[in-house]
C-alpha positions as CSV (number, residue, x, y, z in Angstrom):
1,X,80.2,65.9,89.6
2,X,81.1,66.9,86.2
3,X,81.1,65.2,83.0
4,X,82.5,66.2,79.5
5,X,80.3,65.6,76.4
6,X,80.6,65.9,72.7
7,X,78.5,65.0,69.7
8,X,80.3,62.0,68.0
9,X,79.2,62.9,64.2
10,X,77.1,59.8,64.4
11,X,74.2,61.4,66.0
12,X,75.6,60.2,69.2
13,X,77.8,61.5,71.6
14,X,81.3,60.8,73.9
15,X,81.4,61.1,77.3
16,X,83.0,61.2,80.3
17,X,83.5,62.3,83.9
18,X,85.9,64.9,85.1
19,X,87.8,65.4,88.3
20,X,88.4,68.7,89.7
21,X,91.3,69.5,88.4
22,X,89.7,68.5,84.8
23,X,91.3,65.2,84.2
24,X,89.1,62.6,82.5
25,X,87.8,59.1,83.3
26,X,87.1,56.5,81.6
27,X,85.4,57.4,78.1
28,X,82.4,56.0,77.0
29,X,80.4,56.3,73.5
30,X,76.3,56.3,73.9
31,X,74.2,56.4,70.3
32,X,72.0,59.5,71.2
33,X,73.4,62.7,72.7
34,X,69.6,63.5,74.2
35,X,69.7,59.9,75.8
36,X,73.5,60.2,76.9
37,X,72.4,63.5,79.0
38,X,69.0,62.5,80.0
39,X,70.2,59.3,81.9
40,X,72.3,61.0,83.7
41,X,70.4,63.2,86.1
42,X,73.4,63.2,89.2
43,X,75.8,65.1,87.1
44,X,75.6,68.6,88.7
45,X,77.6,70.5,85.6
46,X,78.2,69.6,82.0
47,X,81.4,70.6,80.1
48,X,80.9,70.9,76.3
49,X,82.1,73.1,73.7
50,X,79.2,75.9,72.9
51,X,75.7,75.9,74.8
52,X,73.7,77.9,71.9
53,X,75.0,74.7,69.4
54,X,74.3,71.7,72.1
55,X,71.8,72.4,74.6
56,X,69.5,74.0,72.0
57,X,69.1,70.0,70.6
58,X,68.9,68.9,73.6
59,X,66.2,71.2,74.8
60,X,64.3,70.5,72.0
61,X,64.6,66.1,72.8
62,X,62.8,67.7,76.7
63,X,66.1,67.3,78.0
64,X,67.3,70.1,80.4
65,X,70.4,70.1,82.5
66,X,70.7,72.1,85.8
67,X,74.1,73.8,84.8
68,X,77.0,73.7,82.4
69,X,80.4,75.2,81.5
70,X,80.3,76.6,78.1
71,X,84.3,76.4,76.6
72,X,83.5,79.0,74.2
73,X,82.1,81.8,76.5
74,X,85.1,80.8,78.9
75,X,87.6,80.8,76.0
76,X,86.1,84.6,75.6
77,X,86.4,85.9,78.8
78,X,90.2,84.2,79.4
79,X,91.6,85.7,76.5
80,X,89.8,89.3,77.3
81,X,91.3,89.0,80.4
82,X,94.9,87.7,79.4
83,X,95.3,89.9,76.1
84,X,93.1,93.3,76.6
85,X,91.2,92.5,73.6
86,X,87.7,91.9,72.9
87,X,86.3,89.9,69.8
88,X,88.9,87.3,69.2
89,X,88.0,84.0,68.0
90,X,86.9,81.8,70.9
91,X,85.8,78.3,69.1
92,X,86.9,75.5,70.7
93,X,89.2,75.4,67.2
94,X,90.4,79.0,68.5
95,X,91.1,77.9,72.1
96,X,92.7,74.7,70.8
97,X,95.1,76.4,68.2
98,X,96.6,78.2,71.3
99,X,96.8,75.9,73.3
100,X,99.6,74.3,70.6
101,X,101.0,77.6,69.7
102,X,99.0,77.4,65.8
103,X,97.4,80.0,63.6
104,X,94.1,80.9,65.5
105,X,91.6,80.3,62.7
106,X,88.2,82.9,63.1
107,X,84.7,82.5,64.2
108,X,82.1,81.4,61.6
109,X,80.7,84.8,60.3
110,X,77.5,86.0,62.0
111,X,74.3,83.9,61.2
112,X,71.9,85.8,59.9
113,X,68.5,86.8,62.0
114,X,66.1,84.2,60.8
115,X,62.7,83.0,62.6
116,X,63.0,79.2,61.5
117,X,65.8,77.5,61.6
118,X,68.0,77.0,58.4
119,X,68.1,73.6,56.3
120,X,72.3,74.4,56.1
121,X,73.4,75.6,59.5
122,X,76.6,76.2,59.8
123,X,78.4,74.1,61.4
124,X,81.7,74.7,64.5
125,X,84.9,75.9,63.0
126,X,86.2,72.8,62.3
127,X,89.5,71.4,63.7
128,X,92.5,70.6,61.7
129,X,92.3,67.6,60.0
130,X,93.0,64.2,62.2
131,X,92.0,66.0,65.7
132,X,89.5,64.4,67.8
133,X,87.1,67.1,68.7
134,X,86.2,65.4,72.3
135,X,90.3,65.2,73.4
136,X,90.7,68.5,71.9
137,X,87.4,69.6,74.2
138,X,88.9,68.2,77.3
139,X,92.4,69.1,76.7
140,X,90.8,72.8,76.0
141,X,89.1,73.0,79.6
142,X,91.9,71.4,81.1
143,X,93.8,74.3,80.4
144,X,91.1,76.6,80.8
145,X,90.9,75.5,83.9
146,X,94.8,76.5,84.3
147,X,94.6,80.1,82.9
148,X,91.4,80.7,85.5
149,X,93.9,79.3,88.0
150,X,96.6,81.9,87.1
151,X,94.2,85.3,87.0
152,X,94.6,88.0,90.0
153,X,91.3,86.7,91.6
154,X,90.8,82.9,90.5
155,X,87.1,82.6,92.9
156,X,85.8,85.6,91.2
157,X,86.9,84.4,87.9
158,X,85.2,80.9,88.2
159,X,82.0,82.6,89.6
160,X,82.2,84.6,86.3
161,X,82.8,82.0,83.8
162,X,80.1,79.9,85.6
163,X,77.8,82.9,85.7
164,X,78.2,83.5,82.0
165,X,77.6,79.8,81.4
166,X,74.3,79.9,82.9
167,X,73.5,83.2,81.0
168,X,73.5,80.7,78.1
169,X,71.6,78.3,79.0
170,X,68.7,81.0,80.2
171,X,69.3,82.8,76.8
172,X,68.7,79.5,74.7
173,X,65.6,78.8,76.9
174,X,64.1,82.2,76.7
175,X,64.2,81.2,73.0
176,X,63.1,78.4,73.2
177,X,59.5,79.3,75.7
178,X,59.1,82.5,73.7
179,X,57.6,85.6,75.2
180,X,53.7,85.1,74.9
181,X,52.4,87.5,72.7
182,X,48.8,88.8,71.4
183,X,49.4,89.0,67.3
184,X,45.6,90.5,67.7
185,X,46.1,93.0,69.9
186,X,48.9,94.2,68.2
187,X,47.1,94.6,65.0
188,X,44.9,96.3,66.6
189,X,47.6,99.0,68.2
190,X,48.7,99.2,64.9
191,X,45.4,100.2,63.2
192,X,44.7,102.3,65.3
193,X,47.9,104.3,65.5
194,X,48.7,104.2,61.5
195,X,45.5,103.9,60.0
196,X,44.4,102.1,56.8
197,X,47.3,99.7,55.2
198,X,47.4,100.7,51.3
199,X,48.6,97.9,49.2
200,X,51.9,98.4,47.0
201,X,54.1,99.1,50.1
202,X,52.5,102.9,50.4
203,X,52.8,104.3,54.2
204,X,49.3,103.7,56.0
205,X,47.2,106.7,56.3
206,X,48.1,108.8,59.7
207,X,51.5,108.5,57.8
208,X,50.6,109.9,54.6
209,X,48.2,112.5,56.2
210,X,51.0,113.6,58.5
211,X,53.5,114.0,55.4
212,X,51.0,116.0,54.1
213,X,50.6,118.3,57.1
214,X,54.9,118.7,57.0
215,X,54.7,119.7,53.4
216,X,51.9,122.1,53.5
217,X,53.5,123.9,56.8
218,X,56.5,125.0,54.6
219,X,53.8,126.8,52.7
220,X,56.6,126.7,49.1
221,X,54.1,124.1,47.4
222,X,57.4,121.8,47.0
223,X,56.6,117.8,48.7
224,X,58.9,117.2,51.8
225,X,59.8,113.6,52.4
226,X,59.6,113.5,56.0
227,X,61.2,109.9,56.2
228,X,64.3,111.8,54.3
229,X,66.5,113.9,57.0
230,X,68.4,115.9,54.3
231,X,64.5,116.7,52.2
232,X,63.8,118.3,56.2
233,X,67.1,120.1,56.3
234,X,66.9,121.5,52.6
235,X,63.0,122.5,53.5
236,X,64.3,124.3,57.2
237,X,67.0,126.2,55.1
238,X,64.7,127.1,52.6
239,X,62.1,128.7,55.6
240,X,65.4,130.3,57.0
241,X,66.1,127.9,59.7
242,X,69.4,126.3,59.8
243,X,70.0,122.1,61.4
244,X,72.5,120.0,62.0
245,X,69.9,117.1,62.3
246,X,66.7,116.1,62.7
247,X,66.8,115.0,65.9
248,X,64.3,115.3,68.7
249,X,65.7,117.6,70.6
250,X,66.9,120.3,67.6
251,X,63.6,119.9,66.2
252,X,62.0,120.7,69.9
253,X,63.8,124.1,69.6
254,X,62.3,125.4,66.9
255,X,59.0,127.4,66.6
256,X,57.7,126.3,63.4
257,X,54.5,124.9,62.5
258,X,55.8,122.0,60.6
259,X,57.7,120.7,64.0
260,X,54.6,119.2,65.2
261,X,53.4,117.2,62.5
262,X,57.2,115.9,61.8
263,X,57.6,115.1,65.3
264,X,54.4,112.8,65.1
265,X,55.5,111.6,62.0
266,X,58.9,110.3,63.2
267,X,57.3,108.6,66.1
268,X,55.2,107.0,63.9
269,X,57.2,105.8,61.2
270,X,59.7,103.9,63.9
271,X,57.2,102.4,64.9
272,X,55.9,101.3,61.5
273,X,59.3,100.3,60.1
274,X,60.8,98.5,63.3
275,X,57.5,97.0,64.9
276,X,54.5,97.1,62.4
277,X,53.2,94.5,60.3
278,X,55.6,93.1,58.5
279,X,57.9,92.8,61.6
280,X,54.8,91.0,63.1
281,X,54.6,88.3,60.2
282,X,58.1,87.6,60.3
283,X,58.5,87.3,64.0
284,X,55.5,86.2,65.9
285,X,54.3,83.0,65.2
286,X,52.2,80.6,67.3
287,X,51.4,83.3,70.0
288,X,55.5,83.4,70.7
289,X,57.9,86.2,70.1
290,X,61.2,83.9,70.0
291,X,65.0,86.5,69.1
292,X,68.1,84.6,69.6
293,X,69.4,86.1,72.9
294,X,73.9,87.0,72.9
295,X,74.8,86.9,76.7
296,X,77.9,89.2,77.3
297,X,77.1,90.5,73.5
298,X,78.6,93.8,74.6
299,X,82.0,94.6,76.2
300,X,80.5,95.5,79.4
301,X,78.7,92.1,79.4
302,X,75.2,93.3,78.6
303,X,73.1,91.2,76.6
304,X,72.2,91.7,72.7
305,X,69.8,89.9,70.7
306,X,69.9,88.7,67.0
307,X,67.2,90.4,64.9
308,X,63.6,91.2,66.0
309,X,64.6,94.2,68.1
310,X,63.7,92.3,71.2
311,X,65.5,94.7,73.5
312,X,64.1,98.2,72.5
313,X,60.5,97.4,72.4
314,X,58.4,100.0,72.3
315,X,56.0,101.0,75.3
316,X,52.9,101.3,73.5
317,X,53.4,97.6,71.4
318,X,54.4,96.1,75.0
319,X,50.4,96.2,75.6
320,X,50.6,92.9,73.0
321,X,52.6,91.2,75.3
322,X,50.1,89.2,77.7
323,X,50.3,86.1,79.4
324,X,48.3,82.9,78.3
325,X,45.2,82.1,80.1
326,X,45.5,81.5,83.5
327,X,48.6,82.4,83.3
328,X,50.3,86.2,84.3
329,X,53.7,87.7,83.8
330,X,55.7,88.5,86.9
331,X,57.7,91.4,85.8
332,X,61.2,92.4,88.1
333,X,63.1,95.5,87.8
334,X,66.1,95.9,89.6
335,X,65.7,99.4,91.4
336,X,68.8,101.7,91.4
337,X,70.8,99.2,90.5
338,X,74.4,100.8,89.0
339,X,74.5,102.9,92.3
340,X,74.5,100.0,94.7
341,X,76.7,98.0,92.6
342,X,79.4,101.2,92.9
343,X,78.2,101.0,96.5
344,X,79.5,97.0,96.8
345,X,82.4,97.6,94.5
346,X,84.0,100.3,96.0
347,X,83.1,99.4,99.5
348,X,82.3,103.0,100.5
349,X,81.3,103.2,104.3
350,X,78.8,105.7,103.7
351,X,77.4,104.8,100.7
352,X,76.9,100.9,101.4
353,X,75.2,101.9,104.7
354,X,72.7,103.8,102.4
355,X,72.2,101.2,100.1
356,X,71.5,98.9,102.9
357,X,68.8,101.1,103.7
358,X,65.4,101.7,101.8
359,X,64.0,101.2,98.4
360,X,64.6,104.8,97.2
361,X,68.4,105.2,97.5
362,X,68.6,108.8,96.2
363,X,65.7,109.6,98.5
364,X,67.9,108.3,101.3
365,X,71.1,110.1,99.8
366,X,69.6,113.1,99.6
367,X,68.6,113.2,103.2
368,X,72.1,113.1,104.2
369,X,74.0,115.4,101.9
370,X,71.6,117.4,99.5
371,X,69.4,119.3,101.7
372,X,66.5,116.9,101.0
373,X,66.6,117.5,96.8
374,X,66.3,114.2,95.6
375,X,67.0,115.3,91.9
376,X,70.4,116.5,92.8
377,X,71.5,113.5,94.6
378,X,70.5,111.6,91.8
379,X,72.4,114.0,89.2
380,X,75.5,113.7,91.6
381,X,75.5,109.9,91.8
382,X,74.7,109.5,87.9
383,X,77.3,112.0,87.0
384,X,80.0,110.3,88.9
385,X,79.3,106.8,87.5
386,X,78.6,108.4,83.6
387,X,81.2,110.8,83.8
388,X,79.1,114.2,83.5
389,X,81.7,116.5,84.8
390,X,80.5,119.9,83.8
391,X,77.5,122.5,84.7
392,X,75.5,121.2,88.0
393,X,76.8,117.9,87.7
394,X,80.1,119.0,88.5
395,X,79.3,121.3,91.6
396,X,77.1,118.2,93.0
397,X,80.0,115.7,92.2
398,X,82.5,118.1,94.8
399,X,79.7,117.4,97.1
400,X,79.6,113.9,96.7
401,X,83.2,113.4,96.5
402,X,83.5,115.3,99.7
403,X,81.0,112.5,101.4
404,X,81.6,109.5,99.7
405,X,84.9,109.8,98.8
406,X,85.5,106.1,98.4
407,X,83.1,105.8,95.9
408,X,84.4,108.6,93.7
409,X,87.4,107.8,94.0
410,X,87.3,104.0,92.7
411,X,85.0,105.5,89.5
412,X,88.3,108.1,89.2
413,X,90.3,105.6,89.1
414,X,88.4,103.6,86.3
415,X,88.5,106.7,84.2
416,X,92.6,107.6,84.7
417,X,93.6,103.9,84.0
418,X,91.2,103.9,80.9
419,X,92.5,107.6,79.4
420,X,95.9,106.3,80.7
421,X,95.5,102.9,78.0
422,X,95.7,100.3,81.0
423,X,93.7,97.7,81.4
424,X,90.3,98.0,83.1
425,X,88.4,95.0,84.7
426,X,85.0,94.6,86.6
427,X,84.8,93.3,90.2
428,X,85.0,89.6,88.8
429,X,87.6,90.1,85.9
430,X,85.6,91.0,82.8
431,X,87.9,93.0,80.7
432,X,87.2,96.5,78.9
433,X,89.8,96.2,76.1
434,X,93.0,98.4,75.8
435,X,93.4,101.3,73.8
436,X,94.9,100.1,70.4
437,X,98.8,100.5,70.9
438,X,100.3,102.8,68.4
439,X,97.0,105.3,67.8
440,X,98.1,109.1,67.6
441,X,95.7,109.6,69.9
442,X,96.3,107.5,72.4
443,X,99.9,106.3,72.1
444,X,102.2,107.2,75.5
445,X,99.3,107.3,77.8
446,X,101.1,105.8,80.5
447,X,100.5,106.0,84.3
448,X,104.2,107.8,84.3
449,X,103.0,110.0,81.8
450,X,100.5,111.9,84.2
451,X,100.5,114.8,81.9
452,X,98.5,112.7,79.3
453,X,95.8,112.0,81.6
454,X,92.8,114.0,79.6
455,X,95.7,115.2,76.8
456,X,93.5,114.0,74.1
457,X,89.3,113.7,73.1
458,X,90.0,110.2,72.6
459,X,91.9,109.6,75.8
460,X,88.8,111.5,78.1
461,X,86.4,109.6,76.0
462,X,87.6,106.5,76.7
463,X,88.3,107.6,80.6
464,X,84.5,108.0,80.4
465,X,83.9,104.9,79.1
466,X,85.6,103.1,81.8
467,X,84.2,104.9,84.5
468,X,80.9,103.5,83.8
469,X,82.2,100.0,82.8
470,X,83.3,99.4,86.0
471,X,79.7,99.9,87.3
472,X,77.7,98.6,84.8
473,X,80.0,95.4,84.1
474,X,79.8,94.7,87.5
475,X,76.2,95.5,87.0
476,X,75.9,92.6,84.2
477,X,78.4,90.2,85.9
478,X,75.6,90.5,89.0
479,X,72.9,89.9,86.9
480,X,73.7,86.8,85.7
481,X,74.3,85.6,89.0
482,X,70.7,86.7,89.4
483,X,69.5,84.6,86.5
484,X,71.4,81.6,87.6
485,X,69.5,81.8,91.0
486,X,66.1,82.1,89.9
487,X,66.6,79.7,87.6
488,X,68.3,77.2,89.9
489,X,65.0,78.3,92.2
490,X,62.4,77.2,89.9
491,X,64.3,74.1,88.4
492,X,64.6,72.9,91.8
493,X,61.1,73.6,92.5
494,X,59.6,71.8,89.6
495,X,58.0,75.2,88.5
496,X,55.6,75.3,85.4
497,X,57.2,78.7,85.4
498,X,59.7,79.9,82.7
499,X,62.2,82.8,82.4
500,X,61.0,84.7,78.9
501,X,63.0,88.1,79.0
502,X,65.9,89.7,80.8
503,X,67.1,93.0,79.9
504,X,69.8,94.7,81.9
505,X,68.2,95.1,85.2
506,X,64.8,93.4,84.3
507,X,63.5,89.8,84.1
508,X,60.1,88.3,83.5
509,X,58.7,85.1,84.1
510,X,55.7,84.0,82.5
511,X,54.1,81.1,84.7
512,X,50.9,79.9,86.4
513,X,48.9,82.5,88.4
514,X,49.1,80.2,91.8
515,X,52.9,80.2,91.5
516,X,53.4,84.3,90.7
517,X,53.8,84.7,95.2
518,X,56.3,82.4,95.3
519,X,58.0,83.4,92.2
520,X,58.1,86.9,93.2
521,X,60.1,85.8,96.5
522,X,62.7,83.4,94.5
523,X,63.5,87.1,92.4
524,X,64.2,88.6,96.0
525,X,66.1,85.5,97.3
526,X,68.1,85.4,93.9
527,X,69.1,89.0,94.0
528,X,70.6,89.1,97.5
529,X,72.3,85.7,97.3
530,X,74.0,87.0,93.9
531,X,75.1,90.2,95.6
532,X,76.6,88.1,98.5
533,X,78.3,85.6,96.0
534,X,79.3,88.8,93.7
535,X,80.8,91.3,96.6
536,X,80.8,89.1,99.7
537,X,79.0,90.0,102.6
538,X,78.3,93.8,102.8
539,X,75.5,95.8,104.1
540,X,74.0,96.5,100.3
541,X,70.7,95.2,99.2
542,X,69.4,94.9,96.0
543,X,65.6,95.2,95.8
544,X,63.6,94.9,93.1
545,X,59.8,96.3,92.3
546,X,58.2,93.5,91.3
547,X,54.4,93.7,89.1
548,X,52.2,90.6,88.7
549,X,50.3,91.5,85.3
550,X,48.3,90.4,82.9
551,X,50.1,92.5,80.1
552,X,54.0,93.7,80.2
553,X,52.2,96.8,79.0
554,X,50.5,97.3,82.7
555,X,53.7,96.5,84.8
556,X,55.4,100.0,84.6
């Protein structure tokens, strides 16, 4: 059963039920949304117009709902698919205006990163004046529910929209639980690591002794910034050493006794600017580490965070990241996970039998094809799916092609229609844009126009592009199905246990101790049935290594 619901302006909310084709019943008004929802427990999916703007209210009342369809992320992932372009407005003002042919206003600007919630929110691109938001919400999924209807694949599209709907409703509770962090500890790392704090803003003291050590290895007596690239260039050129950057790898190249000390120094200062105190003061608070989480953020459907740099966090400072008291973090990670999903997409005889196989895929693919070298296998598999065509990669990727031919050539494929400007979609219909129409570097690709295939540096980089976003899309589309199901596993089960973090191809749950077994098998259970309800039934599993820790810093 599914019901509509919108906020009323009056603190309450309207309501109704919906049949399957999205027609509305009778509508009826209730004086609090929390109470509207809470009351009625039988309704298996909620239709309302965003999930980060009404479920994060509602989570805060104690009221959670099993599942939902989010308009906005549909009205996203319907117009990628029907117009080959990403970023267009997609407020239920957006989706409306369309439906009636009118000027598509935009999207509220970003909101700012911000730890505490704003006394002026912004408020839902409004709708023009004299529209009901509630009929314009129901007339909106109504024909949402049309366009779905009308797509090549209408099943895979409705598992995507509802995957992506669920996606929001973990990302809003992940914010909401917080992932459980030791503001001690990481003091501690960071006093360690960087020394004495001097007041005024100065770098702490391995800092300033290691900008020190850089200045004095030039041996000229002039002071080298070290947090200033162009001051390192300038001192390089001035000891007769020429760079194009500063980067790791340039720096690693050179035999000079200030590489050292600056490649300590550059570790250090990231880790000072992005994660050190004041990064600590702003975003831990209570023994919670709470971003704002942006399910399908990224073209490919890959998750991006607002502020707090929750998705590059640094080895060392995950040691601060401990669960509660009689508590422990249960930490998955999806093992070799874009090679079996090239496996299920491109239904490769060969290569699904060996990701039906054990854990170690390139272990087992090297076994039949690579004389036992498990590092080229691994090169030959990457470099299909990434695109590295040149040097080793390119004699292992004959080899490959030659035994998985299947595989290679649905990652081909991806890569011509991409260079060639067509539209490219993952195995459920998420859409990589088009190339722009009318860019010198890209106008008259054309799948008649096989001589442009590769023509241009724009066309091959966007050929590499879509190789891989066919795999990792389908990647991310899989993942959320993952997330749905362990969610829907420990709802069900009247868990204490909560979903904290997902990133790509890991989760954690933070929970009780005593539940961490059966936790553990609902991430098993959640990963096969979302590869069956992704790719159907094929012989590809998708394990994951699973830690139960005290600290995220001890699972890998």
């Amino acid at each position: 059963m599914r019901w509509a619901v919108a906020e009323s302006g009056d603190g309450g909310a309207f309501l109704c039920p919906l049949d399957p084709a999205g027609r509305p019943g009778p509508v009826v008004h209730e004086p609090s949304l929390a109470e509207a929802v809470r009351s009625r427990p039988e309704v298996e999916r909620w239709v309302w117009r965003s999930t980060a703007e009404i479920y994060r209210p509602l989570l805060a009342a104690g009221v959670r709902v099993e599942r939902c369809y989010d308009v906005q992320a549909a009205e996203a992932l319907l117009i990628g698919y029907e117009e080959g372009q990403s970023g267009q407005p997609r407020s239920l003002a957006a989706a409306w205006a369309r439906l009636h042919n009118l000027p598509v206003p935009p999207d509220a600007p970003a909101r700012v990163a911000e730890v505490q919630p704003s006394l002026f929110e912004s408020g839902p691109v409004p709708l023009p004046p004299g529209t009901d938001e509630f009929t314009a919400l129901l007339e909106v999924y109504a024909g949402q529910l049309a366009r779905t209807a009308a797509t090549a694949y209408p099943e895979r599209m409705r598992l995507l929209l509802a995957a992506e709907s669920a996606g929001m409703l973990v990302a809003v509770e992940m914010s909401r639980y917080g992932l459980p962090w030791r503001a001690d500890v990481h003091r501690e790392l960071l006093d360690t690591m960087l020394g004495e704090r001097f007041p005024g803003g100065a770098e702490p003291a391995r800092l300033a002794e290691l900008a020190d050590q850089v200045s004095r290895a030039f041996g000229d007596g002039a002071r080298v910034r070290p947090d200033l690239p162009n001051d390192i260039v300038r001192a390089f050129a001035r000891a007769g050493i020429e760079l194009s950057s500063t980067r790791k790898w340039e720096l690693q190249r050179i035999d000079h006794p200030a590489v050292a000390p600056l490649l300590a120094y550059k570790s250090l200062y990231r880790l000072y600017t992005a994660y050190g105190w004041s990064w600590l003061e702003q975003w831990v608070h209570g023994g919670r580490f709470r971003p704002e989480y942006f399910p399908g953020g990224t073209v490919s459907g890959r998750w991006t965070t607002n502020g707090g740099g929750a998705l590059q966090i640094p080895k060392v400072i995950r040691r601060a990241i401990r669960a509660d008291p009689g508590w422990c973090l249960v930490v998955a990670d999806a093992d070799q996970m874009e090679p079996r999903i090239l496996a299920a997409v491109s239904r490769d005889p060969g290569l699904m039998e060996v990701a039906g196989r054990g854990a170690d895929l390139y272990a087992d693919l090297a076994f039949r094809g690579f004389g036992g070298d498990r590092a080229q296998a691994k090169l030959a598999l990457l470099g299909a799916i990434y695109g590295q065509t040149s040097g080793d990669a390119l004699t292992h990727l004959a080899a490959l092609r030659r035994r998985y031919p299947a595989a290679v050539a649905y990652v081909d494929e991806a890569a011509r229609a991409g260079a060639e400007g067509r539209l490219v979609r993952t195995w459920l219909g998420r859409t990589c844009p088009a190339a722009s129409a009318g860019s010198p570097d890209e106008e008259d690709l054309s799948r008649e126009n096989s001589k442009a295939y590769g023509s241009t540096a724009a066309a091959r980089a966007r050929g590499r592009f879509t190789r891989n976003f066919v795999v990792q899309g389908s990647a991310a589309d899989w993942a959320l199905l993952v997330l749905a199901g362990l969610r829907h596993a420990i709802f069900r089960a009247g868990l204490r246990a909560e979903l904290v973090f997902f990133q790509h191809d890991e989760v954690i749950v933070h929970c009780p101790a005593a539940e961490a077994p059966l936790v553990t098998e609902m991430i098993a259970a959640a990963a096969d049935t979302a590869g069956e309800h992704v790719f159907g039934p094929t012989p590809v599993r998708f394990p994951f290594t699973t830690a139960v820790v005290d600290s995220y810093g001890d699972a890998k």
